[in-house]
NUVEX-641123 format. One line per field, with one value per residue (C-alpha): residue number from 1; x, y, z; residue in one letter. Coordinates in nm, 4 decimals, decimal comma, m for minus. Layout:
N
pos <- [NUM;...]
east <- [X;...]
north <- [Y;...]
up <- [Z;...]
code <- [A;...]
This chain:
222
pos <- [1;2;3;4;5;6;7;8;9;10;11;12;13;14;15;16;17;18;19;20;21;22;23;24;25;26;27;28;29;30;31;32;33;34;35;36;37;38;39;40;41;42;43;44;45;46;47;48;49;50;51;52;53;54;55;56;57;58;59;60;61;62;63;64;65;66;67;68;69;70;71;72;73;74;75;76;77;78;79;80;81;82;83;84;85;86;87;88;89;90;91;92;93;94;95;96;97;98;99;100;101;102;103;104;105;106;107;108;109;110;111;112;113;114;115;116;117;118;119;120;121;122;123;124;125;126;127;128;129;130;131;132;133;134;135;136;137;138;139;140;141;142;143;144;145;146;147;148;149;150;151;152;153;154;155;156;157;158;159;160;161;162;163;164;165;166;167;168;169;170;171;172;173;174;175;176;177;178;179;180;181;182;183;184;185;186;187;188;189;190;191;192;193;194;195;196;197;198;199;200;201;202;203;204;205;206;207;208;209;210;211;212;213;214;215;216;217;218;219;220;221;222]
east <- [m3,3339;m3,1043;m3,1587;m2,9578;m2,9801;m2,9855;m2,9946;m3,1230;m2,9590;m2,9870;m3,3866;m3,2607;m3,4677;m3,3684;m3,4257;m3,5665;m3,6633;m3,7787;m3,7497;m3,6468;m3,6370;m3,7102;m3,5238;m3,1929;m3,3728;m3,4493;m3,6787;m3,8848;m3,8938;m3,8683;m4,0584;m3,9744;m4,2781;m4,1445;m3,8443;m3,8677;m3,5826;m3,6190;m3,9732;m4,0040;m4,2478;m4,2229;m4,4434;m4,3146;m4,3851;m4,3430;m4,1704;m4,5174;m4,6108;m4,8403;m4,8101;m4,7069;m4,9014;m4,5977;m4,2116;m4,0010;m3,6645;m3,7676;m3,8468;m3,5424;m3,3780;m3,5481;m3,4641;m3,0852;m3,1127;m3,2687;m2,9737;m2,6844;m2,8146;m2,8951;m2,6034;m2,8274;m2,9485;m3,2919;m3,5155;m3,9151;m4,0586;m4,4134;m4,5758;m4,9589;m5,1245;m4,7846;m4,4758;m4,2045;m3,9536;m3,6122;m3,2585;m2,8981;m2,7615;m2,4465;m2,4185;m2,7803;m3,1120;m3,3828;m3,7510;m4,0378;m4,2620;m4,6118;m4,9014;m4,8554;m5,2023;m5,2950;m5,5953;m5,7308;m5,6035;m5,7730;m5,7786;m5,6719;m5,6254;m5,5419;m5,2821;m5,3187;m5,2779;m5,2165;m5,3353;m5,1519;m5,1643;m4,8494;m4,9708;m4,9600;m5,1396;m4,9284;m4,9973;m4,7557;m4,7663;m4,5749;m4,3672;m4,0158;m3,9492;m3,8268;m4,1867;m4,2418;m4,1930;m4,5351;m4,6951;m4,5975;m4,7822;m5,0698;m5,1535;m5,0720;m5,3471;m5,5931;m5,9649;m5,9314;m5,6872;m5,8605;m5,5735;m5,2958;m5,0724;m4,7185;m4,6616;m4,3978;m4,3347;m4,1710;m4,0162;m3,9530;m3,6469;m3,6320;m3,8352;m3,7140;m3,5817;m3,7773;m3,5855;m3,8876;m3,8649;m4,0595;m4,2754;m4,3312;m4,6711;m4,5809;m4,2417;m4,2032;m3,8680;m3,6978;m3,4107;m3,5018;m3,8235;m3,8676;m4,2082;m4,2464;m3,9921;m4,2125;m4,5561;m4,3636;m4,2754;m4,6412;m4,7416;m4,5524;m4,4402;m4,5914;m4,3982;m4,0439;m3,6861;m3,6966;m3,4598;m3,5799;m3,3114;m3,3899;m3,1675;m3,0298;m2,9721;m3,0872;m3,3483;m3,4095;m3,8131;m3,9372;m4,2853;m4,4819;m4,8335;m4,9365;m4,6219;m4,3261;m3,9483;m3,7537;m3,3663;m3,1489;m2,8961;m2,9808;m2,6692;m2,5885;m2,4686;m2,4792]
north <- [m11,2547;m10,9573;m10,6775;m10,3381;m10,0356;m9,6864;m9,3267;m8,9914;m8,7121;m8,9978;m9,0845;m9,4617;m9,7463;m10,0603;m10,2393;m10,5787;m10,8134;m11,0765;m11,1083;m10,8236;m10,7234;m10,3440;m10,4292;m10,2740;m9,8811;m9,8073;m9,5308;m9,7787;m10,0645;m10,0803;m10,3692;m10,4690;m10,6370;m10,6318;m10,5783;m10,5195;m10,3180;m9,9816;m10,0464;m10,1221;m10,1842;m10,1026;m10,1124;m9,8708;m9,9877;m9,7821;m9,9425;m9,9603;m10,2223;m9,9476;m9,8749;m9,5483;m9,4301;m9,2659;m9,1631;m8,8949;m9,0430;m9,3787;m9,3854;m9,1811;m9,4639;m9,7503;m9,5800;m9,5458;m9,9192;m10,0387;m9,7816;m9,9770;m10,2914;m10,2039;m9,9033;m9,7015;m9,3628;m9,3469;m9,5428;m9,5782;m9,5796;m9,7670;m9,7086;m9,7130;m9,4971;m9,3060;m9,3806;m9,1419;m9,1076;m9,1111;m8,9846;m8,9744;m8,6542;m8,6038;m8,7100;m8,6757;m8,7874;m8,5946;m8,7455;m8,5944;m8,6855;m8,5513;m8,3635;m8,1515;m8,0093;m7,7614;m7,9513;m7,6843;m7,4165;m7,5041;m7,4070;m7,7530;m7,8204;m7,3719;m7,4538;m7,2972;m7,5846;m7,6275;m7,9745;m8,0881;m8,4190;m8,5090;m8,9037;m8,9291;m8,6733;m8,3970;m8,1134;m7,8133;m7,5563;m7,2281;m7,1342;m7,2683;m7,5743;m7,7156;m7,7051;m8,0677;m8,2641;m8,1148;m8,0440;m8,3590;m8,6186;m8,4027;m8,3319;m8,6883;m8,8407;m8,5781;m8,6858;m8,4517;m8,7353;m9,0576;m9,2029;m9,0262;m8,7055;m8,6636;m8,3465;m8,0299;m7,6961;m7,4901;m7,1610;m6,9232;m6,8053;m6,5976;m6,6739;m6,9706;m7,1301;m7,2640;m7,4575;m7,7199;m8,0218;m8,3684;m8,5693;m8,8803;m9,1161;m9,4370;m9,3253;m9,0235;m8,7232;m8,8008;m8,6027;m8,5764;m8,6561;m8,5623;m8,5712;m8,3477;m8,1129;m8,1260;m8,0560;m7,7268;m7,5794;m7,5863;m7,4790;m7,1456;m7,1066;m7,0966;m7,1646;m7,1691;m7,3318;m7,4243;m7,5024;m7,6795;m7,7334;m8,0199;m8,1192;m8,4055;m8,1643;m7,9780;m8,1021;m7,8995;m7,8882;m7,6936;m7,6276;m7,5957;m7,6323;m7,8155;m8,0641;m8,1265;m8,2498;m8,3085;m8,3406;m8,4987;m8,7555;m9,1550;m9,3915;m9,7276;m9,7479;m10,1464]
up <- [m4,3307;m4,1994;m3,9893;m3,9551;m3,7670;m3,9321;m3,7848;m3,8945;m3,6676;m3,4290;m3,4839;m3,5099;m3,6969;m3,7615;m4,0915;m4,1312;m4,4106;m4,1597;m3,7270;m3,5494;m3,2151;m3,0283;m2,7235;m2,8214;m2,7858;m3,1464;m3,2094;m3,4445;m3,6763;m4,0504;m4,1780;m4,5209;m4,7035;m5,0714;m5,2841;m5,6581;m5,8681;m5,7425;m5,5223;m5,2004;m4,9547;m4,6003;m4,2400;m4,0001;m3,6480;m3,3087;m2,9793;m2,8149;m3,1452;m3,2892;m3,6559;m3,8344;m4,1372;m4,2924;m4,1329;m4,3041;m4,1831;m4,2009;m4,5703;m4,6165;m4,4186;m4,6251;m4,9435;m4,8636;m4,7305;m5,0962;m5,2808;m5,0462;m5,2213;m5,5745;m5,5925;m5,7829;m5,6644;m5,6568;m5,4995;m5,4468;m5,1082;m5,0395;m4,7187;m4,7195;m4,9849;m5,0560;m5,2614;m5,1770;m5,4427;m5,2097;m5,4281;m5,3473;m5,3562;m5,2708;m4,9307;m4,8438;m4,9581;m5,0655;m5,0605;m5,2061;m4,8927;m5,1352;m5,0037;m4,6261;m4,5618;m4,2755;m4,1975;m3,9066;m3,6681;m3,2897;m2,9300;m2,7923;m2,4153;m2,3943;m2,6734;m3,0085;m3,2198;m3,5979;m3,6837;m4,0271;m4,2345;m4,3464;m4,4395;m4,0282;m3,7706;m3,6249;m3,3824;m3,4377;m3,1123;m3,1346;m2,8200;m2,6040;m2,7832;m2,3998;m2,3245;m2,5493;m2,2507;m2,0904;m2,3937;m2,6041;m2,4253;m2,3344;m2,6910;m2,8005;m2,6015;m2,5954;m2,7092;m3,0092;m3,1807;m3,1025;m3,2898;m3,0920;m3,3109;m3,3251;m3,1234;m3,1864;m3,0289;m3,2613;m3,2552;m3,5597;m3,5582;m3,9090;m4,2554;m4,3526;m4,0484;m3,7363;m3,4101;m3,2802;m3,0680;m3,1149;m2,9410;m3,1843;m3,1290;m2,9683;m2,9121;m2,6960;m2,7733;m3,0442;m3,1862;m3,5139;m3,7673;m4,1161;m4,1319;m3,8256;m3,9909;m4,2808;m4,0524;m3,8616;m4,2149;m4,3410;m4,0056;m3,9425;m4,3781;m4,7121;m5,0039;m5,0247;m4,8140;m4,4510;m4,2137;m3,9366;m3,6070;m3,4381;m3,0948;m3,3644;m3,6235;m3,9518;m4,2112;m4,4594;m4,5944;m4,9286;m5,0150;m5,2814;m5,4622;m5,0943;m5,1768;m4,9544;m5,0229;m4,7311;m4,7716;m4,4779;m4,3905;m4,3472;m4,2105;m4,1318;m3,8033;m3,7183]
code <- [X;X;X;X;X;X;X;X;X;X;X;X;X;X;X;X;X;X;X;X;X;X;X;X;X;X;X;X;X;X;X;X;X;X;X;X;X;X;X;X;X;X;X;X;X;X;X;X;X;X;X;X;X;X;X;X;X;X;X;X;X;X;X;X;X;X;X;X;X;X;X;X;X;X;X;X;X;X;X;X;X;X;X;X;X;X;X;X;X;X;X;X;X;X;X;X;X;X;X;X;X;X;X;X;X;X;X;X;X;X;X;X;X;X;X;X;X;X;X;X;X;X;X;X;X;X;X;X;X;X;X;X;X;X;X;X;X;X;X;X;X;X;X;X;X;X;X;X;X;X;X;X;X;X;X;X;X;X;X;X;X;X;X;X;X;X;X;X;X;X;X;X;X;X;X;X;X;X;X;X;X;X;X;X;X;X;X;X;X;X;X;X;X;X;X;X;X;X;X;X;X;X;X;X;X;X;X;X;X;X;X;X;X;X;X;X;X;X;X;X;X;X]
C-alpha cells in the first residue's frame, strides 16, 4: 500500500492504493479501487469526507500516476459512469473529460448563473473573479443544489481565453481545476480552443459536438 502526493498548478491530491490520511492540507484524496493494464479505477474524496462525482485534475493526476508505473502513455481513467482516456503528450496530459452540458441559465441568489454538468455540478458566474470568496460559498450551499456545486466567477478576456477563480465543493479556493476550466469554457464559448487562467495557472479546454478535452500538467511532488 503506498501513497503519494501530486499537484496540478498546485490543486494537490494525494494518491492512494490503500490508508491515507487528509491531515497534511491536500486539496483531496485519490482513492485507487482497481488496477488492470491500462484501467484504473479511482474514488475521489473531498477534505470534508464527501465524494466527488468526477475531478479534471485528479484523473489527469491518476492517469499520470498509472503511466509512472506502467511507462506507457496512455492511460484509462474510471470514476463513476465515466472513463476518461488520459495521454502523455509531451510534457502534459491531455484527457478527453466527455460530455460538458449547459444544463440551464438562472437568476440564483441576484446572480446570473450558468448551471453546467461536467460529470459533477458547477455554477459558472460572469464578473471580478476576486468576488469567489463571497460568491463561492453562497452558491455552493444554496437550496437550488441540494447536493452542493462547484462555484466559478469568470471573466472573458478575448474569444478563446477566460481568467476565472474556483470555489471547489467540500473544499473551498483552489488554484486550479480542470473540470471547472472545462464548465467556464462551455459557459461563456461554443466550439473551439480555450484558455482558461487560473491563480495556479493555464489549462487549456477544446470543445466540440458537447465533448470536452482538457490538456494540463500533473506532477509528483512527494
Amino acid at each position: 500500500m503506498t501513497s503519494s502526493l501530486w499537484h496540478a498548478h498546485g490543486n494537490e491530491y494525494l494518491v492512494s492504493d490503500g490508508a491515507y490520511d487528509l491531515a497534511d492540507g491536500a486539496d483531496g484524496a485519490i482513492e485507487v479501487v482497481s488496477v488492470k493494464g491500462d484501467d484504473m479505477t479511482i474514488a475521489i474524496v473531498n477534505p470534508d469526507g464527501s465524494h466527488a462525482e468526477m475531478s479534471g485534475n485528479g484523473t489527469r493526476i491518476a492517469g499520470a500516476w498509472l503511466m509512472e508505473r506502467t511507462g506507457r502513455d496512455v492511460a484509462r481513467v474510471h470514476v463513476g459512469p465515466r472513463v476518461v482516456e488520459v495521454r502523455k503528450v509531451g510534457e502534459l496530459y491531455e484527457s478527453d473529460i466527455g460530455e460538458a452540458k449547459v444544463v440551464a441559465r438562472e437568476r440564483i441568489a441576484g446572480l446570473d448563473v450558468a448551471v453546467v454538468d461536467v460529470g459533477n455540478p458547477h455554477a459558472v458566474v460572469a464578473g471580478d473573479p476576486d468576488d469567489i470568496l463571497l460568491v463561492g460559498p453562497m452558491l455552493e450551499t444554496h437550496p437550488r443544489f441540494p447536493n452542493r456545486t462547484n462555484v466559478q466567477v469568470v471573466r472573458v478576456d478575448r474569444p478563446g481565453e477566460v481568467t476565472a477563480r474556483v470555489w471547489e465543493r467540500g473544499v473551498g479556493e483552489t488554484t486550479a481545476s480542470g473540470s471547472s476550466a472545462v464548465a467556464v469554457a462551455a459557459a461563456t464559448h461554443g466550439d473551439g480552443e480555450v484558455v482558461v487562467h487560473f491563480p495556479g495557472g493555464d489549462l487549456r479546454v477544446r470543445l466540440g459536438g458537447g465533448r470536452a478535452t482538457l490538456t494540463g500538467p500533473a506532477e509528483r511532488v512527494g
